[in-house]
C-alpha positions as CSV (number, residue, x, y, z in Angstrom):
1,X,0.0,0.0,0.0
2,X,1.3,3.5,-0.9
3,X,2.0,5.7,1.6
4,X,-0.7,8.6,1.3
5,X,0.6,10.7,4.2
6,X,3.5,11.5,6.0
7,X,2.0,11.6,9.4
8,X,3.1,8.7,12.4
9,X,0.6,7.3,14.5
10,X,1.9,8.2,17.9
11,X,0.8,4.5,19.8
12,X,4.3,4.9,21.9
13,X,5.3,2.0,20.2
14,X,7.3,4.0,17.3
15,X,5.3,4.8,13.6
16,X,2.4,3.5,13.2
17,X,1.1,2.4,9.9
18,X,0.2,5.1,7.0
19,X,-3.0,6.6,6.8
20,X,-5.3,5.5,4.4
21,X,-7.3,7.5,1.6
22,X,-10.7,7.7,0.8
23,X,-10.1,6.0,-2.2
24,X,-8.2,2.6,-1.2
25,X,-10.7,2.7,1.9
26,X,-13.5,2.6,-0.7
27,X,-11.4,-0.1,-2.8
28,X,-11.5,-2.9,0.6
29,X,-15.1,-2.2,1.1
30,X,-15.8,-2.9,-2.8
31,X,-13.4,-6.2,-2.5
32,X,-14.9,-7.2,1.4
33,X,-18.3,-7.1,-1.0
34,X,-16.8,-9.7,-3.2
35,X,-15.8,-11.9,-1.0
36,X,-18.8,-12.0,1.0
37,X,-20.9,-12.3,-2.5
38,X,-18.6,-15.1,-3.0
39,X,-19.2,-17.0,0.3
40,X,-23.3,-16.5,-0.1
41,X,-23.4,-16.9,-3.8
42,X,-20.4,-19.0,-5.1
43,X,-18.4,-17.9,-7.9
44,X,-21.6,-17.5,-10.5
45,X,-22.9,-15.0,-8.0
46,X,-19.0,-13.1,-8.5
47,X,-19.0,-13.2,-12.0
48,X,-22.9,-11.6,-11.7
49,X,-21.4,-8.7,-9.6
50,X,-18.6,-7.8,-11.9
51,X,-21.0,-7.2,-14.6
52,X,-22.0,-3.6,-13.0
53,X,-18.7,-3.5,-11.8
54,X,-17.1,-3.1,-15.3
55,X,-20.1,-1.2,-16.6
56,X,-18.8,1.7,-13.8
57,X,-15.7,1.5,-14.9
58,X,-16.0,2.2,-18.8
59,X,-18.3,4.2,-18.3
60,X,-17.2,6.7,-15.8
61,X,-13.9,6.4,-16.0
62,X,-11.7,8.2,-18.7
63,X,-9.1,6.9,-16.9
64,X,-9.1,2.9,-17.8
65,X,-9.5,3.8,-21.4
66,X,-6.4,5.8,-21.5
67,X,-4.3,3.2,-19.6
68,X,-5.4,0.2,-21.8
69,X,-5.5,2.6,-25.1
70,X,-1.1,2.5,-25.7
71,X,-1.4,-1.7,-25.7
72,X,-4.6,-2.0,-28.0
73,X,-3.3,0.8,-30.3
74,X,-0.3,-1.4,-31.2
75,X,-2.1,-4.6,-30.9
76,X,-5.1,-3.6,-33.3
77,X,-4.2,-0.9,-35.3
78,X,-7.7,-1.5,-37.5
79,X,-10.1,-0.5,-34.6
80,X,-12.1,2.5,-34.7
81,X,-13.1,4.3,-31.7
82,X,-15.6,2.5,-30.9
83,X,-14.1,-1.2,-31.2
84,X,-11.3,0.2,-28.8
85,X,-14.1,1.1,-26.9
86,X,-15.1,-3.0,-26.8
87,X,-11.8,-4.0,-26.2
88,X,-10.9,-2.6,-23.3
89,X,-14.3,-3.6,-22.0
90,X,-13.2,-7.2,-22.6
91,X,-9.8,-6.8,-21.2
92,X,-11.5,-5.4,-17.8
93,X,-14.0,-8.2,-17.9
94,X,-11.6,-10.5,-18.7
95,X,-9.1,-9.3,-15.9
96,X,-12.5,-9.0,-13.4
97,X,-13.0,-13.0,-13.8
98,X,-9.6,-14.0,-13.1
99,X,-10.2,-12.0,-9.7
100,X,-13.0,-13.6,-8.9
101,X,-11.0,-16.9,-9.7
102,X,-8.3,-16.1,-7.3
103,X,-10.5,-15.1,-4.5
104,X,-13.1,-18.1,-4.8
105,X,-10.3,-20.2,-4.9
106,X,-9.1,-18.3,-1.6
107,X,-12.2,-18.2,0.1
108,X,-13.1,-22.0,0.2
109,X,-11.6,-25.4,1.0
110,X,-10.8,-28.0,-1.8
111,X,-11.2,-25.4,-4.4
112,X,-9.6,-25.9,-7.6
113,X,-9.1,-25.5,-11.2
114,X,-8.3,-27.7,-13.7
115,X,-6.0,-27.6,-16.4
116,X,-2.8,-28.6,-18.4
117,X,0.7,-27.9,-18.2
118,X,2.4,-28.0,-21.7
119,X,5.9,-28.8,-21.8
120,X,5.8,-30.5,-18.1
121,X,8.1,-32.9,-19.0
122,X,10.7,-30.5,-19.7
123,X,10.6,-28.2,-17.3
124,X,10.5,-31.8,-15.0
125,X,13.6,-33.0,-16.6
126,X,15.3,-29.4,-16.6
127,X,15.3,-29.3,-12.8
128,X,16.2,-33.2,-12.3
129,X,19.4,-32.0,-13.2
130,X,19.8,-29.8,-10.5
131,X,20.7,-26.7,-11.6
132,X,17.7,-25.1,-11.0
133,X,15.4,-22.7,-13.1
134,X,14.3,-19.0,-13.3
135,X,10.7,-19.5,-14.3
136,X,10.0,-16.1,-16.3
137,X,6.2,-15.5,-16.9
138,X,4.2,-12.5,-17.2
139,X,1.1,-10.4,-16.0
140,X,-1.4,-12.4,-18.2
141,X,-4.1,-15.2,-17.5
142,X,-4.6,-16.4,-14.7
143,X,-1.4,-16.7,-13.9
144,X,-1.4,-16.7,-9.3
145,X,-3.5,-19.3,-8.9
146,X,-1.7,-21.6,-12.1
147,X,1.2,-21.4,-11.0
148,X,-0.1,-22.8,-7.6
149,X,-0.1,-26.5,-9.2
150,X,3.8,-26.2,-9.7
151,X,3.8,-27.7,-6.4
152,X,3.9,-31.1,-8.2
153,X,7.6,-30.0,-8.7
154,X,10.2,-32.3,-6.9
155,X,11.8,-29.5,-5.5
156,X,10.8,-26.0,-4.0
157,X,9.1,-23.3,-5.7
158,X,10.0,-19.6,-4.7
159,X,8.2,-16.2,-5.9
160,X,10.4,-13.4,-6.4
161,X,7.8,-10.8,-6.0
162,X,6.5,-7.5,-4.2
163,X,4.1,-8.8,-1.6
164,X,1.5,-6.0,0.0
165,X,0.1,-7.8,3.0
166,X,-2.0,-4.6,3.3
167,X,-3.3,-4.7,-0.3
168,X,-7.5,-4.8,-0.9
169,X,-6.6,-7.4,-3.9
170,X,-6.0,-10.2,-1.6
171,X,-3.3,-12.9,-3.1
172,X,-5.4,-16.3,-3.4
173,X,-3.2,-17.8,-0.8
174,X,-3.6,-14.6,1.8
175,X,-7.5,-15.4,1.7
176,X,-7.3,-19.0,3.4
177,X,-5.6,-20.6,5.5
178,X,-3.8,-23.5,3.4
179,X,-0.4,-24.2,2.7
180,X,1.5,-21.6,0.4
181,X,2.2,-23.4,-2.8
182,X,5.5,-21.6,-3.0
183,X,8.3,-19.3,-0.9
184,X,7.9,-15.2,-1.1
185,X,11.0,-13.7,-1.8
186,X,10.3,-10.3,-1.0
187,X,11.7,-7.5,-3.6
188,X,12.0,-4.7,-1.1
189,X,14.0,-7.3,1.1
190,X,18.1,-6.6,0.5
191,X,19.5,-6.3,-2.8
192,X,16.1,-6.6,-4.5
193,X,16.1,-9.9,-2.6
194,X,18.8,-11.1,-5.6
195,X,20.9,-13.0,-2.6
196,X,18.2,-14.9,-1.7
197,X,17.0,-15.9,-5.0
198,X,20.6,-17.0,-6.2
199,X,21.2,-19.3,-2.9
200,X,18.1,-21.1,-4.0
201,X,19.3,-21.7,-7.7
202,X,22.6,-23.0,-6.0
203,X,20.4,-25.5,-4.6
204,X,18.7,-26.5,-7.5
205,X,15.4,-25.0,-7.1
206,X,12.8,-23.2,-9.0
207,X,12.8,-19.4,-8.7
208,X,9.7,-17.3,-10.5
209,X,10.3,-14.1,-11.3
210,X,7.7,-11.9,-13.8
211,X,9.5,-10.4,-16.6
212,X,7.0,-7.8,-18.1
213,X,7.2,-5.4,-15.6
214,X,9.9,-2.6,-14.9
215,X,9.6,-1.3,-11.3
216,X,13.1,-0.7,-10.6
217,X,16.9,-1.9,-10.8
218,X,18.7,-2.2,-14.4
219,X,17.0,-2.7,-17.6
220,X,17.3,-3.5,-21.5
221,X,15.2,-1.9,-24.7
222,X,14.0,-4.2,-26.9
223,X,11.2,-3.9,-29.3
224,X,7.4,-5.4,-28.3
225,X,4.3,-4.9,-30.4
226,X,6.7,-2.8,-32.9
227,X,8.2,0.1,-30.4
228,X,11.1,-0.2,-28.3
229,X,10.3,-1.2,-24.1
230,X,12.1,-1.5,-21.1
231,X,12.6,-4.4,-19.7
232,X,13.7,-5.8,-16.4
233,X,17.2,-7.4,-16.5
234,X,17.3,-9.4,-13.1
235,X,16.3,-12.6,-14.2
236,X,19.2,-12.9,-16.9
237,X,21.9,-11.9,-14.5
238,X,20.4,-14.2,-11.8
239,X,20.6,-16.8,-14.6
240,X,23.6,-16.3,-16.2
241,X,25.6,-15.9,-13.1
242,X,24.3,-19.2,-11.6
243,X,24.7,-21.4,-14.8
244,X,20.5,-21.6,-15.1
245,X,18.4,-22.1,-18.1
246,X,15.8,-19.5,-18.1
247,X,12.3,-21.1,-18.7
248,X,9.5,-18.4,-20.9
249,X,6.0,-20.2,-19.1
250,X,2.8,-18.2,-19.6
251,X,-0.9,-18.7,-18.4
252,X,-4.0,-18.3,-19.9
253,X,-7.6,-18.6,-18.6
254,X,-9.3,-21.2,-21.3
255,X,-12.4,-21.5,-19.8
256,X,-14.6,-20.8,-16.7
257,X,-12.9,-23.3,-14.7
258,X,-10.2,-23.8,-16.6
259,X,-6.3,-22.5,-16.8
260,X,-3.6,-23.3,-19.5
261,X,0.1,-22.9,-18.6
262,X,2.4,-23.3,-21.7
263,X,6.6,-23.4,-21.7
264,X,7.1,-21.1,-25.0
265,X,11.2,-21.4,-24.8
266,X,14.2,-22.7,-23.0
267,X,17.5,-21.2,-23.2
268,X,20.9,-20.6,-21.2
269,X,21.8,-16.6,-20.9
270,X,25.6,-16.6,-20.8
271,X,28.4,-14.7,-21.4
272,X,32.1,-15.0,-21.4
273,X,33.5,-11.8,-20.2
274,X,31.8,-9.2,-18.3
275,X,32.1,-6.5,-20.8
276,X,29.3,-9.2,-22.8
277,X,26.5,-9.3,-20.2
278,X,25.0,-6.2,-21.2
279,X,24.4,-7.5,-25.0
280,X,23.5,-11.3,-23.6
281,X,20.9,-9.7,-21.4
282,X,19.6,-7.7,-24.3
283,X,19.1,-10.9,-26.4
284,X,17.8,-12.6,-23.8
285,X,14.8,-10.0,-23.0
286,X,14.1,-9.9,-27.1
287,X,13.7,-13.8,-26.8
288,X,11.8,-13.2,-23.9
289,X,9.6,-10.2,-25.7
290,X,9.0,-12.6,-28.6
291,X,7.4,-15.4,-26.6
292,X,5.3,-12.6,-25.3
293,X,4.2,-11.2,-28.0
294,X,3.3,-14.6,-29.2
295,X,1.2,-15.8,-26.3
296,X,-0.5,-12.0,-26.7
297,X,-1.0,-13.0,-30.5
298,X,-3.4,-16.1,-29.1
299,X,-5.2,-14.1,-25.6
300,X,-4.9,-10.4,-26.7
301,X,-7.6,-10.1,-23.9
302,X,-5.4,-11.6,-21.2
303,X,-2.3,-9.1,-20.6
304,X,-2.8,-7.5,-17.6
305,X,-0.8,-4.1,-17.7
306,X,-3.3,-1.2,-17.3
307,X,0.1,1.6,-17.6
308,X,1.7,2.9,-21.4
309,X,4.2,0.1,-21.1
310,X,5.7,1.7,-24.3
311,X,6.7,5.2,-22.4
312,X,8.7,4.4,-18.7
């Protein structure tokens, strides 16, 4: 959560948490909502909520349009107005559902989805070896509670991620109280939490890190949709420095109860001198904005950035 204020509770016990606004104090009350809807009505009685939901948004809100407008622009360059108009009502709708997926599956015991995971067995036979794997996916799909069934692997999963205990959109696994399917390694822990990471690739397990998304540390352009991006750079040097294949693995939501998680590519960043990290980084977040742009080719509804990812 953002801090909105620079004020300190004084509770004698040093600073207190932030304040909140009016807004994110309005965002839990609409999510508390959900929940209970989903407790009461199951997930139909969700998926009947977000329906008004995502009519409020387009139409009130200038702002979702102009967020979503950068990505459709470059993804259909035929629509008119009023077909961008549809799209990003589908991309809303589409991103509402795998919501209410995450927090159904949250909210209740035994809960799952089912699905397929194509290219299993290599991914399986990758980490027999025992060198580990960075698992590079992306904000698309429904990508949480997917990568949840990767507890099948033989060896442990970890999530190198920013987690927001305080956040109104609940993590699946913060809404129940099951096992965690993988390990949080927090970014705002030391060194981008880069240490921690690495010592678990030394041990040969799975690390998952999303590679779509530049929030901060050293980055690469490359070109996506036809215009140069920024990309993150961390999981190439994590990689490369440890010896592990990268794995490209993306979700997609195939059906109301149904996920899809597909491995797109397989390679080994690497360089011989230091001086040829910067270019082998490069090439590796090109390969990686490829096998993006390819699973956006097949669910252009299901790529979850609402920013201009073009201008950072």
């Amino acid at each position: 959560m953002q801090n909105v204020g620079k004020g300190l509770e004084n509770s004698g016990a040093g600073p207190g948490p932030p304040a909140r606004s009016w807004w994110q104090r309005l965002e839990a009350w609409g999510h508390y909502c959900f929940y209970l809807t989903l407790r009461l009505f199951g997930r139909t009685g969700g998926y009947l909520l977000l329906l008004p939901v995502v009519a409020v948004y387009l139409l009130g809100s200038r702002e979702i349009h102009r967020r979503i407008r950068p990505y459709l622009r470059r993804r259909f360059p035929e629509l008119n107005r009023w077909r961008l108009w549809l799209a990003t009502g589908k991309i809303v709708h589409s991103f509402g559902r795998v919501l209410v997926d995450r927090a159904w599956l949250g909210t209740g015991r035994g809960r799952t989805l089912e699905g397929e995971t194509i290219g299993y067995e290599r991914l399986l036979k990758l980490v027999s070896k025992g060198q580990g794997a960075v698992l590079l996916t992306a904000h698309v799909g429904n990508w949480q509670t997917a990568l949840a069934h990767l507890e099948q692997l033989p060896v442990p999963v970890h999530a190198l991620m920013h987690y927001d205990r305080e956040a109104a959109a609940k993590h699946y696994f913060d809404l129940g109280q099951g096992r965690r399917p993988f390990h949080i390694i927090s970014t705002d822990g030391p060194l981008g939490g880069m240490v921690e990471a690495t010592a678990a690739l030394q041990r040969g397990e799975v690390v998952t890190i999303m590679g779509d998304r530049l929030v901060k540390g050293s980055s690469v352009s490359v070109d996506f949709l036809g215009d140069p991006v920024r990309l993150p750079d961390a999981a190439y040097v994590l990689a490369g420095c440890v010896g592990a294949p990268v794995v490209a693995m993306f979700a997609a939501k195939t059906g109301r109860r149904s996920y899809l998680l597909r491995i797109r590519d397989i390679w080994y960043p690497g360089w011989q001198e230091r001086e040829q990290r910067a270019e082998a980084c490069r090439q590796s977040a090109a390969r990686f904005a490829r096998n993006l742009q390819e699973h956006v080719d097949e669910y252009p509804y299901q790529w979850y950035n609402f920013y201009d990812f073009w201008q950072q």
